[in-house]
C-alpha positions in Angstrom: 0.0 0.0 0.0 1.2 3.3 -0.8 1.8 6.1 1.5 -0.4 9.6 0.5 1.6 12.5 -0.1 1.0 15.4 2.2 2.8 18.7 2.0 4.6 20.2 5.0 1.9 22.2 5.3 -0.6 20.3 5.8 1.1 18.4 8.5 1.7 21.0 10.6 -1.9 22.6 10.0 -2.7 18.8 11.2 -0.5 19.0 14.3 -2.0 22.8 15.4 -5.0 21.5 15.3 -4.9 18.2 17.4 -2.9 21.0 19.8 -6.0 23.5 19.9 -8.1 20.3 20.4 -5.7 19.5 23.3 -6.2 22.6 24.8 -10.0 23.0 24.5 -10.5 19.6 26.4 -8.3 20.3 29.4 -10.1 23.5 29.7 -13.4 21.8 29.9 -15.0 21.5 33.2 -16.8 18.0 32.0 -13.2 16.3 31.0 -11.0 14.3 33.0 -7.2 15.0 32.5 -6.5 11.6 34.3 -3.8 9.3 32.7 -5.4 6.4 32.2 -2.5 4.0 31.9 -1.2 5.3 35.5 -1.1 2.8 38.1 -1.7 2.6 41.6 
């Protein structure tokens, strides 16, 4: 199977976006920011 192209653009539009996705979560009241693969 061949890979897609994507342009260096797009990959970093890709990785802003998962970061201002990040950041809304965590500033949402109804979110957990527990790591679930901790243990106790």
């Amino acid at each position: 199977m061949d890979a897609t192209p994507v342009r260096l653009g797009q990959e970093f539009g890709g990785f802003a976006r998962q970061v201002e996705r990040g950041e809304a979560k965590s500033q949402d009241p109804g979110v957990s920011c527990q790591n679930p693969l901790s243990v106790s």
